[in-house]
C-alpha positions in Angstrom: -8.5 14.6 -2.4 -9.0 10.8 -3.3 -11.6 8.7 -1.2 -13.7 5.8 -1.8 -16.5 6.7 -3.4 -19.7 7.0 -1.3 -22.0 5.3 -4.2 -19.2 2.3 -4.8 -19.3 1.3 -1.0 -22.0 -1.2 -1.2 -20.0 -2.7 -4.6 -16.7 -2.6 -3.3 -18.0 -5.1 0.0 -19.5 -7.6 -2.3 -16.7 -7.4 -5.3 -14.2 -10.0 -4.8 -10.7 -8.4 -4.7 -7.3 -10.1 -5.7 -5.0 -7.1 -3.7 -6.8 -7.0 -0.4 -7.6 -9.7 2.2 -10.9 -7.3 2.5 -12.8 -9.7 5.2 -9.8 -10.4 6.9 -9.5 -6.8 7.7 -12.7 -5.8 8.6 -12.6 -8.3 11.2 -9.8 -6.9 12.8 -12.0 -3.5 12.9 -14.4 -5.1 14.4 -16.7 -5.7 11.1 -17.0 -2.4 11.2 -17.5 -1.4 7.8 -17.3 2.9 8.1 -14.5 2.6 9.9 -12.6 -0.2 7.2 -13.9 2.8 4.7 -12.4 5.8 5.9 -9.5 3.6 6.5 -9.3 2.7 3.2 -10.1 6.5 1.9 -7.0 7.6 4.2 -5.0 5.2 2.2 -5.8 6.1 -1.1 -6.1 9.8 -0.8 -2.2 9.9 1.3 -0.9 7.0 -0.9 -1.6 8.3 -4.2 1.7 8.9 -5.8 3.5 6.1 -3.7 4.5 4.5 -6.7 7.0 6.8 -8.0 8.0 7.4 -4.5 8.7 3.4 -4.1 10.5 3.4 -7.8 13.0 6.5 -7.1 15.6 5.5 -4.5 17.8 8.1 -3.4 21.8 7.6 -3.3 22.2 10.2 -0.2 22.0 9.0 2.9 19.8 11.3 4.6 17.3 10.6 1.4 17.9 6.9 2.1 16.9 7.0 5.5 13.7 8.7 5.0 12.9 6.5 2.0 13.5 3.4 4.7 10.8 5.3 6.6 8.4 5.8 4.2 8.6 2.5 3.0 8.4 1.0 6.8 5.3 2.9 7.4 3.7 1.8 3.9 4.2 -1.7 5.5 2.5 -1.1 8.1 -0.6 0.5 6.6 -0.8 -2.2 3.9 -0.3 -5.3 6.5 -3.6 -2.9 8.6 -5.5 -3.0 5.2 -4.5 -6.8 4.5 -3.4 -5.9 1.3 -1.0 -9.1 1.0 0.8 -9.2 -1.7 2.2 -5.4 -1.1 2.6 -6.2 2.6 4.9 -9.5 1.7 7.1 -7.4 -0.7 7.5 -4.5 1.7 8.3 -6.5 4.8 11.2 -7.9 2.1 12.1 -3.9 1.0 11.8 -2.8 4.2 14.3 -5.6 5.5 16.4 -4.4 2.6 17.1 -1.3 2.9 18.2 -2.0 6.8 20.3 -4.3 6.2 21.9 -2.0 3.3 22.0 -4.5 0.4 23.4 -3.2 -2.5 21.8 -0.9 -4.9 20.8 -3.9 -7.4 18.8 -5.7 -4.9 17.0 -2.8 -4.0 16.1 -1.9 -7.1 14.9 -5.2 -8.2 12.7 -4.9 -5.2 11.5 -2.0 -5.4 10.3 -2.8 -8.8 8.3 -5.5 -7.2 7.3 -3.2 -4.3 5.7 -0.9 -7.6 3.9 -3.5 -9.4 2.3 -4.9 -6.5 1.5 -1.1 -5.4 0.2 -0.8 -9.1 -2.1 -3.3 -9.0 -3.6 -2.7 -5.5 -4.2 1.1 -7.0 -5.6 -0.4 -10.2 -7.7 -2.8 -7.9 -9.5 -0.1 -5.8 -9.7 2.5 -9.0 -13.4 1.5 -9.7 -14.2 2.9 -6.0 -12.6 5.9 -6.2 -13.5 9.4 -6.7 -11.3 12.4 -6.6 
């Protein structure tokens, strides 16, 4: 189980981060930091191998769908944890794979839809603890 480490909390409040609009989303929690952590420790811990997951899009159609949900509700947690620059290229996958653009296009976004993962992950990496 991944989670932000309990002895990183104070560092990861006062670190500047790139990834994450950090004060932007603690004020939609109400500046309320536990809560913002745990959030945060959810993410990491049922997000963990989301980057392969993003990278491998299925050709069946069942498969397809359920990739189209799994990336729809990454969107969602990443706009809730304001981390933007995931958020703006998962809002572009998402629309994507809805509107069934050919395999290319998907593919060329979800490469962008793994960097940007990547380099959230590689971001919080210093607060977390398995």
């Amino acid at each position: 189980m991944f989670q932000i480490d309990p002895n990183q909390v104070d560092k990861f409040f006062v670190q500047s981060l790139i990834t994450i609009d950090r004060d932007t989303a603690l004020e939609r929690m109400g500046n309320m930091k536990e809560l913002y952590i745990q959030v945060m420790s959810e993410f990491v811990n049922i997000y963990a191998t989301a980057a392969e997951l993003l990278g491998s899009i299925p050709e069946e159609p069942f498969a397809l769908k359920e990739h189209n949900r799994f990336v729809h509700t990454l969107k969602g947690v990443s706009g809730t944890i304001m981390a933007e620059p995931l958020h703006r290229v998962l809002i572009e996958y998402d629309a994507a794979l809805k509107a069934r653009e050919p395999r290319e296009v998907l593919v060329a976004i979800a490469d962008q839809a793994v960097e940007a993962f990547s380099a959230l992950m590689d971001e919080l990496s210093p607060y977390i603890k398995s």
